[in-house]
Residue frames as qw, qx, qy, qz and C-alpha x, y, z in Angstrom:
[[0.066, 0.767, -0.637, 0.037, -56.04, 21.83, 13.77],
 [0.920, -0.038, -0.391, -0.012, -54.70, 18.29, 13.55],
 [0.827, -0.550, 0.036, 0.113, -53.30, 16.41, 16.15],
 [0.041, -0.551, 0.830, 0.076, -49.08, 16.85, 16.91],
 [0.492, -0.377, 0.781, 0.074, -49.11, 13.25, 16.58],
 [0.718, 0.552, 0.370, -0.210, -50.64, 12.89, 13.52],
 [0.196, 0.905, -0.378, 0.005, -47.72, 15.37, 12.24],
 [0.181, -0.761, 0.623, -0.016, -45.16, 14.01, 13.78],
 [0.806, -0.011, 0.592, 0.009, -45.62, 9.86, 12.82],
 [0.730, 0.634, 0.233, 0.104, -45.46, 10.77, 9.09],
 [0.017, -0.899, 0.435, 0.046, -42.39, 13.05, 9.79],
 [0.476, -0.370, 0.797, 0.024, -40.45, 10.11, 11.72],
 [0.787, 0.398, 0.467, -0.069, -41.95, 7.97, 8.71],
 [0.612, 0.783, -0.054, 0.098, -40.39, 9.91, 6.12],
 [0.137, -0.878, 0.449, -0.095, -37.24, 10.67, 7.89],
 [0.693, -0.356, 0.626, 0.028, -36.55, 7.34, 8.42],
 [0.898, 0.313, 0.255, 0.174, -36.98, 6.36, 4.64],
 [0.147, 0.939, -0.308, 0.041, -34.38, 9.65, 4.27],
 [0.379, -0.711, 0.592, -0.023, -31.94, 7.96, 6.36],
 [0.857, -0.039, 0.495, 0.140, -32.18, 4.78, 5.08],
 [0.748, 0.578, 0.242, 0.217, -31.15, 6.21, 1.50],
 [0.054, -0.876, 0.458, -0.143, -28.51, 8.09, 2.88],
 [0.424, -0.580, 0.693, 0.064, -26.72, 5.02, 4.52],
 [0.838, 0.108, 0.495, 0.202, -26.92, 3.04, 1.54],
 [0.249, 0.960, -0.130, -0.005, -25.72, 5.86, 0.12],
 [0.247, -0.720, 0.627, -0.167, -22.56, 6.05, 2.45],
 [0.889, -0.073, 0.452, 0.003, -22.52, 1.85, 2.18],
 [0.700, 0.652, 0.107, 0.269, -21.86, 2.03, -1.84],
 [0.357, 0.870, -0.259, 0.219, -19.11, 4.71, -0.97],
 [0.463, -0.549, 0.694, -0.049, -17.32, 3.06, 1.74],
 [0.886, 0.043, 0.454, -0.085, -17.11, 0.24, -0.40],
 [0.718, 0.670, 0.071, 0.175, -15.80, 1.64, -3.24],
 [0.201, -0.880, 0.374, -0.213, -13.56, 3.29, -0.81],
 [0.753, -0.435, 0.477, -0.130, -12.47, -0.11, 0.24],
 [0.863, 0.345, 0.363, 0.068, -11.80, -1.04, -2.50],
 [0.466, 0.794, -0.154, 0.359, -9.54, 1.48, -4.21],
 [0.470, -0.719, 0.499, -0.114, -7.54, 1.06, -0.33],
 [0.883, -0.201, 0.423, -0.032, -7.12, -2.28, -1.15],
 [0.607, 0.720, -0.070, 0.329, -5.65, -1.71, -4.91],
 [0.145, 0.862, -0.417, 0.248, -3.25, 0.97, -3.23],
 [0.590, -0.475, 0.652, -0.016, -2.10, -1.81, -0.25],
 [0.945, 0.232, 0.186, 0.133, -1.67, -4.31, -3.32],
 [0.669, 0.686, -0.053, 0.282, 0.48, -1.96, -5.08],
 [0.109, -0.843, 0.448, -0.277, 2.49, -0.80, -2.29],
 [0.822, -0.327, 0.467, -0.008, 3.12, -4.42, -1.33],
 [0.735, 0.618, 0.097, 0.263, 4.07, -5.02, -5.22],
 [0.214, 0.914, -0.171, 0.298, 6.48, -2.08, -4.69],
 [0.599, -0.645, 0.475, 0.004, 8.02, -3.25, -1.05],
 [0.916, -0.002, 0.391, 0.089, 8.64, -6.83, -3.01],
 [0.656, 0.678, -0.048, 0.328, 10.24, -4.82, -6.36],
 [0.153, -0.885, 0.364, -0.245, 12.61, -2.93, -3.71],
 [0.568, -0.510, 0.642, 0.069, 14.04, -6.06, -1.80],
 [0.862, 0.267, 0.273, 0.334, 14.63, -7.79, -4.96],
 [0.424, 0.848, -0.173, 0.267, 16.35, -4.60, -6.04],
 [0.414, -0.779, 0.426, -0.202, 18.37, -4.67, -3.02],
 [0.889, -0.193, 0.411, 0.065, 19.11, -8.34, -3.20],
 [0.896, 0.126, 0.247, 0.347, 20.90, -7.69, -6.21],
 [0.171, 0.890, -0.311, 0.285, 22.39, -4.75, -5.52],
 [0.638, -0.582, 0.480, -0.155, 24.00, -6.51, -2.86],
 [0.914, 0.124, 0.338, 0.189, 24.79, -9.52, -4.86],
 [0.484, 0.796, -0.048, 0.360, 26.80, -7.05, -7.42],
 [0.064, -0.805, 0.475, -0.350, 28.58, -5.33, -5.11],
 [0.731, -0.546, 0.407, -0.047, 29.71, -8.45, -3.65],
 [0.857, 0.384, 0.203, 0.277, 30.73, -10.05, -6.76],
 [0.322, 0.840, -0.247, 0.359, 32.65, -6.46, -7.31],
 [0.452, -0.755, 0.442, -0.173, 34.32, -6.35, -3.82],
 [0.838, -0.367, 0.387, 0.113, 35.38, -9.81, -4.72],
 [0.607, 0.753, 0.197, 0.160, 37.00, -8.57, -7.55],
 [0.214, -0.896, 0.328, -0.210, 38.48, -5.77, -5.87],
 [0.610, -0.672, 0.398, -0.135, 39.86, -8.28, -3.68],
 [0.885, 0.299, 0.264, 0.239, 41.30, -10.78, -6.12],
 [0.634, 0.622, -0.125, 0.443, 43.29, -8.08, -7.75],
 [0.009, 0.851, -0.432, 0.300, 44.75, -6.70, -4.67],
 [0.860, -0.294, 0.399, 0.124, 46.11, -9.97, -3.84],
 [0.842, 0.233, 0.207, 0.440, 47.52, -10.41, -7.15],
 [0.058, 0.935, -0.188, 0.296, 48.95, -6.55, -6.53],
 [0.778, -0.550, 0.278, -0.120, 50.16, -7.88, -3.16],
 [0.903, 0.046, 0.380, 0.197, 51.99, -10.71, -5.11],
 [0.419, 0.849, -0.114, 0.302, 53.22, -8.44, -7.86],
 [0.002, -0.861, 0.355, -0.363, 54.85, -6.09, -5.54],
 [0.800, -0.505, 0.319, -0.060, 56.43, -9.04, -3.21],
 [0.904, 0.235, 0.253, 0.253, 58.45, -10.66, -6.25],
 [0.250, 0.877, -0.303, 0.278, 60.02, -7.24, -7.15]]
């Protein structure tokens, strides 16, 4: 019968090359992982930047209207004062 440690060095031998092709396994996918995270934070930053420009000129419109607004009810104002 052969020695347990004979067994067991060639185990821990293999096992280790097991592991090692597992975590370069897992390396390659966390990378690729890191990578498709980073795409999605690009595009959601892309998206934040397309929103406050929308905003900025929704805001800019509606101010341009309101001053509209306000232009003609002055010259309402004026109208109805001369009657």
């Amino acid at each position: 019968m052969a020695d347990p440690i004979d067994m067991i060095m060639p185990m821990l031998r293999e096992m280790r090359t097991e592991n090692a092709a597992l975590h370069n396994q897992h390396s390659v996918r966390f990378d690729l992982l890191e990578h498709r995270l980073a795409k999605i934070e690009g595009q959601m930053t892309s998206f934040k930047h397309a929103l406050t420009s929308d905003t900025l000129m929704t805001r800019l419109l509606t101010g341009e209207f309101e001053e509209r607004i306000e232009a003609l009810e002055a010259k309402v104002r004026e109208l109805e004062l001369h009657k």
